[in-house]
DRENDO-1510 file (C-alpha; in Angstrom, 1 decimal, always signed):
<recs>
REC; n; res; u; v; w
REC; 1; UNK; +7.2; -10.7; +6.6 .
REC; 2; UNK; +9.6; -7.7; +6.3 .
REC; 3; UNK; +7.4; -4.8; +4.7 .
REC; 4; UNK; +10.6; -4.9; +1.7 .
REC; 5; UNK; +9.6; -8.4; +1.5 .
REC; 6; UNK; +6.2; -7.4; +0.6 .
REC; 7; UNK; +6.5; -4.7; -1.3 .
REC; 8; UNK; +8.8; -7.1; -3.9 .
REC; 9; UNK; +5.8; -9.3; -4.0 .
REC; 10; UNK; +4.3; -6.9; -7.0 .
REC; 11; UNK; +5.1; -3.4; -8.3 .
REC; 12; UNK; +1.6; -1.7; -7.9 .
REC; 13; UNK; -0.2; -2.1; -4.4 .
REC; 14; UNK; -4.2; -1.7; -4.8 .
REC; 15; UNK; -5.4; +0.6; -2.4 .
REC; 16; UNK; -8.8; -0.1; -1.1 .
REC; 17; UNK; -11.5; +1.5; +0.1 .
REC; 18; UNK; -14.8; -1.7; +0.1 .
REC; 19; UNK; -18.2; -0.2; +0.5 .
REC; 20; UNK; -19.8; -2.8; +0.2 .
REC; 21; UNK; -18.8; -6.2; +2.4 .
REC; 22; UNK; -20.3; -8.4; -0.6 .
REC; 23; UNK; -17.3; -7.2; -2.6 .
REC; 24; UNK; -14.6; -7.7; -0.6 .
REC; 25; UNK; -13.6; -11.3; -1.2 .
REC; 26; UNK; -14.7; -11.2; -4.9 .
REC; 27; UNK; -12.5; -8.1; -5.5 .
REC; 28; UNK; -9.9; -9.8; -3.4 .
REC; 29; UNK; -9.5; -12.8; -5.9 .
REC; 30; UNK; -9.8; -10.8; -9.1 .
REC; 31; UNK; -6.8; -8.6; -8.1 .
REC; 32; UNK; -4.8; -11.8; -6.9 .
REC; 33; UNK; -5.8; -13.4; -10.2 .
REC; 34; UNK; -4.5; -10.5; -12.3 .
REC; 35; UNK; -0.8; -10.3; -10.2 .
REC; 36; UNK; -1.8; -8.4; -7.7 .
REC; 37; UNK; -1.4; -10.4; -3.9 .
REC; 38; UNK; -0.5; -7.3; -1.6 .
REC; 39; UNK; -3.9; -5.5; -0.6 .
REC; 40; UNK; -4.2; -2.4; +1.4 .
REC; 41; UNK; -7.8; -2.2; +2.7 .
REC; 42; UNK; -8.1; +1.5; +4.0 .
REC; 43; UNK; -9.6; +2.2; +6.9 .
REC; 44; UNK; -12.1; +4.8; +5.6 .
REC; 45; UNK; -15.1; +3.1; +5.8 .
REC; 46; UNK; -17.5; +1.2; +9.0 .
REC; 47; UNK; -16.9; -2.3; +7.2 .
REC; 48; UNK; -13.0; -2.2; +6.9 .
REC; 49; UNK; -11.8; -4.4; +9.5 .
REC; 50; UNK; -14.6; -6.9; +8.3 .
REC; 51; UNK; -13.5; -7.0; +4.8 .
REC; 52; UNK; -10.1; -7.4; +5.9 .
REC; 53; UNK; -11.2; -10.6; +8.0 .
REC; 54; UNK; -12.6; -12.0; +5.5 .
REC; 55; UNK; -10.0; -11.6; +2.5 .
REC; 56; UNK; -7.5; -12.8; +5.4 .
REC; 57; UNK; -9.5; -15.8; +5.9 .
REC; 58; UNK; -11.2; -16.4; +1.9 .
REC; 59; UNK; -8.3; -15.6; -0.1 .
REC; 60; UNK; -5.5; -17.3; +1.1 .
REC; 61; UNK; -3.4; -16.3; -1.8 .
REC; 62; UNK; -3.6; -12.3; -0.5 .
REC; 63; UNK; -1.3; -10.5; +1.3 .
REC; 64; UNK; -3.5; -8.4; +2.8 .
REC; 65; UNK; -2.5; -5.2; +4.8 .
REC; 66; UNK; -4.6; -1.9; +6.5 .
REC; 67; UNK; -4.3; +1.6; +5.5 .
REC; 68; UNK; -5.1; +4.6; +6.8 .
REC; 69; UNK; -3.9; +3.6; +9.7 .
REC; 70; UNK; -3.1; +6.7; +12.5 .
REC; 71; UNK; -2.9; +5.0; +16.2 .
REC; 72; UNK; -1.9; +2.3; +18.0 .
REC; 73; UNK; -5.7; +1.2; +18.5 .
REC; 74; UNK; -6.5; +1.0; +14.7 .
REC; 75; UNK; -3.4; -1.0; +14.6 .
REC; 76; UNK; -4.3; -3.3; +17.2 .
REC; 77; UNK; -7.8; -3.7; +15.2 .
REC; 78; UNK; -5.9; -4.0; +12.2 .
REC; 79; UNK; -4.0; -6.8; +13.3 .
REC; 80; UNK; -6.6; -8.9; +15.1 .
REC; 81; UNK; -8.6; -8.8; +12.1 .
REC; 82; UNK; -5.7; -10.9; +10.2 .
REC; 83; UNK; -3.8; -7.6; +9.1 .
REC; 84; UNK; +0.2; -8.7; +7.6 .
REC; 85; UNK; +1.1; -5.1; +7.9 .
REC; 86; UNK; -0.2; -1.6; +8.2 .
REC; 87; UNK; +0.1; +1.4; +5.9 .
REC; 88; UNK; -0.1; +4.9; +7.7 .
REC; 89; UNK; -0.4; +8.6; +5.7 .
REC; 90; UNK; +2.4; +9.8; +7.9 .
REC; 91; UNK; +3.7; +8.6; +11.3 .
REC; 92; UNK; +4.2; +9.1; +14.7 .
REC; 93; UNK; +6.4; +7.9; +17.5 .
REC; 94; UNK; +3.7; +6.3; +19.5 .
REC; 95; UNK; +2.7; +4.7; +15.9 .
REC; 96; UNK; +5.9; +3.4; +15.1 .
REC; 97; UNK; +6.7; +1.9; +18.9 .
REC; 98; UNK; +3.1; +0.5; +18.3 .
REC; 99; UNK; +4.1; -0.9; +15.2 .
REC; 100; UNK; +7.5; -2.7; +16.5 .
REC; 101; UNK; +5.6; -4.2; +19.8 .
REC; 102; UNK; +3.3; -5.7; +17.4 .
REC; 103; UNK; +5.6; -7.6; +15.1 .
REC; 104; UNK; +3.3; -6.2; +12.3 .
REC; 105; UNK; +5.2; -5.0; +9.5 .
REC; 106; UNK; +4.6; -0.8; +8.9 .
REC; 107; UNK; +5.2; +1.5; +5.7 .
REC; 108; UNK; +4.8; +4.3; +7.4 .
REC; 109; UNK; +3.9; +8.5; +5.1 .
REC; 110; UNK; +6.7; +11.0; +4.9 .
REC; 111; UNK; +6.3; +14.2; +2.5 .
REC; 112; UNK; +9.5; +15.7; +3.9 .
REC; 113; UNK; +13.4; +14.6; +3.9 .
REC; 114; UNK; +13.2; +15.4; +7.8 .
REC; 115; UNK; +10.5; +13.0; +8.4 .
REC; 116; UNK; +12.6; +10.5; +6.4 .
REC; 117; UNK; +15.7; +10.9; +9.1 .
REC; 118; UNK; +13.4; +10.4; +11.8 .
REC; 119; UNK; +11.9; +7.7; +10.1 .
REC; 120; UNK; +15.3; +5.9; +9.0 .
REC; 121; UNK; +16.9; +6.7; +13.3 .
REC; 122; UNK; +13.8; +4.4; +13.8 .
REC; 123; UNK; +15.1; +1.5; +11.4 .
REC; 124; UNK; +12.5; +2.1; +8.3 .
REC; 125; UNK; +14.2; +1.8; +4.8 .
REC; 126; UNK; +11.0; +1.8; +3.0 .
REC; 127; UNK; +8.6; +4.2; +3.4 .
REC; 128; UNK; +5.1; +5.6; +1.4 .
REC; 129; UNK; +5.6; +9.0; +0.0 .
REC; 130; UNK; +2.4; +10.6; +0.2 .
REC; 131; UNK; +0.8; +12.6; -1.0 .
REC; 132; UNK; +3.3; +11.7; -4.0 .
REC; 133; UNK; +2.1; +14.1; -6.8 .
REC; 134; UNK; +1.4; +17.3; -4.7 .
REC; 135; UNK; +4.2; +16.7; -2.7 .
REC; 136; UNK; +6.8; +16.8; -5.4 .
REC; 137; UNK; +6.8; +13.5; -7.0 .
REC; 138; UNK; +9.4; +12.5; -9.6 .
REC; 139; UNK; +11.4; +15.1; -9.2 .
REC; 140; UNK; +11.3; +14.4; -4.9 .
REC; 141; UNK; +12.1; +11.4; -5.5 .
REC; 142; UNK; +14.7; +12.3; -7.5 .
REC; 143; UNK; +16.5; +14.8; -5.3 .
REC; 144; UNK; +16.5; +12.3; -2.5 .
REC; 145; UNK; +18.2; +9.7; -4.3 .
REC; 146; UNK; +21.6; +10.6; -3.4 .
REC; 147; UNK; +21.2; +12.3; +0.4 .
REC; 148; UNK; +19.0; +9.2; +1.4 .
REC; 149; UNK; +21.1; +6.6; -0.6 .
REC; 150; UNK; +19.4; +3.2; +1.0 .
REC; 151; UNK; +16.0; +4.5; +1.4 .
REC; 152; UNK; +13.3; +3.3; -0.6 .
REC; 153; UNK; +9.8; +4.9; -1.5 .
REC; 154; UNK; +6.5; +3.6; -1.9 .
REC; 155; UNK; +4.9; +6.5; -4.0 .
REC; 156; UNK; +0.8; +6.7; -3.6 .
REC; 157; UNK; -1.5; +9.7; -4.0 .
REC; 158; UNK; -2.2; +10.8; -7.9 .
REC; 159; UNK; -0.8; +7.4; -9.4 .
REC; 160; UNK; -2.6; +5.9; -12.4 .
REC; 161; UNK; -1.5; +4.4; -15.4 .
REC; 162; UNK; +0.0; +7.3; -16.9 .
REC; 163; UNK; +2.6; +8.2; -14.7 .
REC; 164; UNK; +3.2; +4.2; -13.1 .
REC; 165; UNK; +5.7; +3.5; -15.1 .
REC; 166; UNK; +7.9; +6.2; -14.4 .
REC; 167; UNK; +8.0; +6.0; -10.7 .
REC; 168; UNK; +8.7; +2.4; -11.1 .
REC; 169; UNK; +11.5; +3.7; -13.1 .
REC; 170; UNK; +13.7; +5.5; -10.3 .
REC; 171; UNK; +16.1; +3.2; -8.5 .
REC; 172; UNK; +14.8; +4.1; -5.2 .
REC; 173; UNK; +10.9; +3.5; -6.0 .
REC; 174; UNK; +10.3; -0.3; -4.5 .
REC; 175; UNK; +6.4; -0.3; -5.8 .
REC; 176; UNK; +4.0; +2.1; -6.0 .
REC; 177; UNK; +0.3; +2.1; -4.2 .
REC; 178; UNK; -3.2; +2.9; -6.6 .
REC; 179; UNK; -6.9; +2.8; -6.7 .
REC; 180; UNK; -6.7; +2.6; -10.7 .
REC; 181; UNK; -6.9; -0.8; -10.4 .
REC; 182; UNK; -10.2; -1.2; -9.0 .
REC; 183; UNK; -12.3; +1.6; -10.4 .
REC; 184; UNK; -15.2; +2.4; -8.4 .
REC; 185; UNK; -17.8; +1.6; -11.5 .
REC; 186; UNK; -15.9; -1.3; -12.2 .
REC; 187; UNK; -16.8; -2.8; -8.6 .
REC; 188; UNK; -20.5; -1.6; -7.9 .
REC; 189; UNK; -20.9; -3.2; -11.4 .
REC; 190; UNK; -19.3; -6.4; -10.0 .
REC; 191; UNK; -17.3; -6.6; -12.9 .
REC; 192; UNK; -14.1; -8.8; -12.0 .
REC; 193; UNK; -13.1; -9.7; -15.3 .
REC; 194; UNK; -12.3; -6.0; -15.6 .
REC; 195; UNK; -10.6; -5.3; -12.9 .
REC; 196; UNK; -8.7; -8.5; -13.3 .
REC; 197; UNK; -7.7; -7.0; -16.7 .
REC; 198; UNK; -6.5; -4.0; -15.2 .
REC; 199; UNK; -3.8; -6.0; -12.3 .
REC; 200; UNK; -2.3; -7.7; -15.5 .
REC; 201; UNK; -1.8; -5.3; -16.4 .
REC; 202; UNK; -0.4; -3.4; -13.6 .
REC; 203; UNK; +1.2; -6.6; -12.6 .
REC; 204; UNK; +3.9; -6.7; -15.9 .
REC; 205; UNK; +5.2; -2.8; -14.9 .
REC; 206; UNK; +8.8; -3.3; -14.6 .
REC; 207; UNK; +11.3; -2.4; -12.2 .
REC; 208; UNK; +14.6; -1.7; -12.3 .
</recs>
């Protein structure tokens, strides 16, 4: 799938980070019950590419993707463990040639308008703003509209249920990436109903 494709799937992606392998496929189904099917399992911790292997192959019903993704190598593991696409904090050339070889769809971080150009030379019309709150949020987003008319913006980094809404709200914001929706208590408590609660939630946001 096209990574636009995906990202019109649901407005929030969950973003990830499974301590525990136990947790993985639970948490998996809970989200995809509550609305949620795109999942980016970060890369941050030694059981990643495990817990991506096994939502890939337990919860059919996922669309489940990597993050934290910064060379060709973790996208390689990323993609052998049953990855749909990757998710990278910012980008590189060697990255995004990796990424095209691959057939694996990318959403690769800019913070800056010339990382955007570069980015958009390269054939990306949908990228992840990040980090979006330090790096000017709204009102980047905002500015961009019209010099970078066509480009769309995943927004992750300091999004929460406060300030959802109102990202989904610009024209050029396809979805937005968030842990809120599976609070660290929340999952060492094993508490799915919860965070099922919480992807309904996030799941009805609208867009325009």
């Amino acid at each position: 799938m096209e990574m636009s494709a995906i990202a019109a799937l649901a407005p929030v992606i969950p973003v990830l980070t499974i301590e525990r392998q136990a947790d993985a496929v639970p948490l998996a189904r809970a989200l995809v019950r509550g609305g949620l099917r795109v999942l980016e399992i970060t890369l941050r911790t030694g059981g990643a590419l495990e817990a991506l292997r096994a939502i890939a192959s337990e919860v059919p019903d996922a669309v489940v993707g990597a993050g934290t993704v910064l060379n060709a190598r973790q996208l390689d593991q990323a993609r052998q463990a049953g990855a749909r696409f990757v998710v990278s904090p910012g980008c590189t050339p060697a990255l995004a040639t990796a990424a095209s070889a691959s057939g694996l769809a990318l959403l690769p971080g800019v913070q800056t308008v010339s990382e955007a150009m570069a980015l958009v030379e390269r054939g990306f019309t949908l990228l992840k703003f990040f980090p979006a709150e330090t790096a000017g949020g709204l009102d980047w987003l905002k500015a961009v509209a019209a010099p970078l008319a066509g480009l769309r913006f995943c927004p992750t980094g300091g999004i929460g249920p406060g300030n959802a809404a109102s990202y989904l709200s610009l024209a050029n914001v396809a979805c937005v990436g968030g842990s809120w929706v599976a609070p660290k208590d929340a999952v060492a408590a094993e508490d799915w109903p919860q965070i099922e609660r919480l992807a309904a939630a996030a799941a009805t946001l609208k867009r325009p």
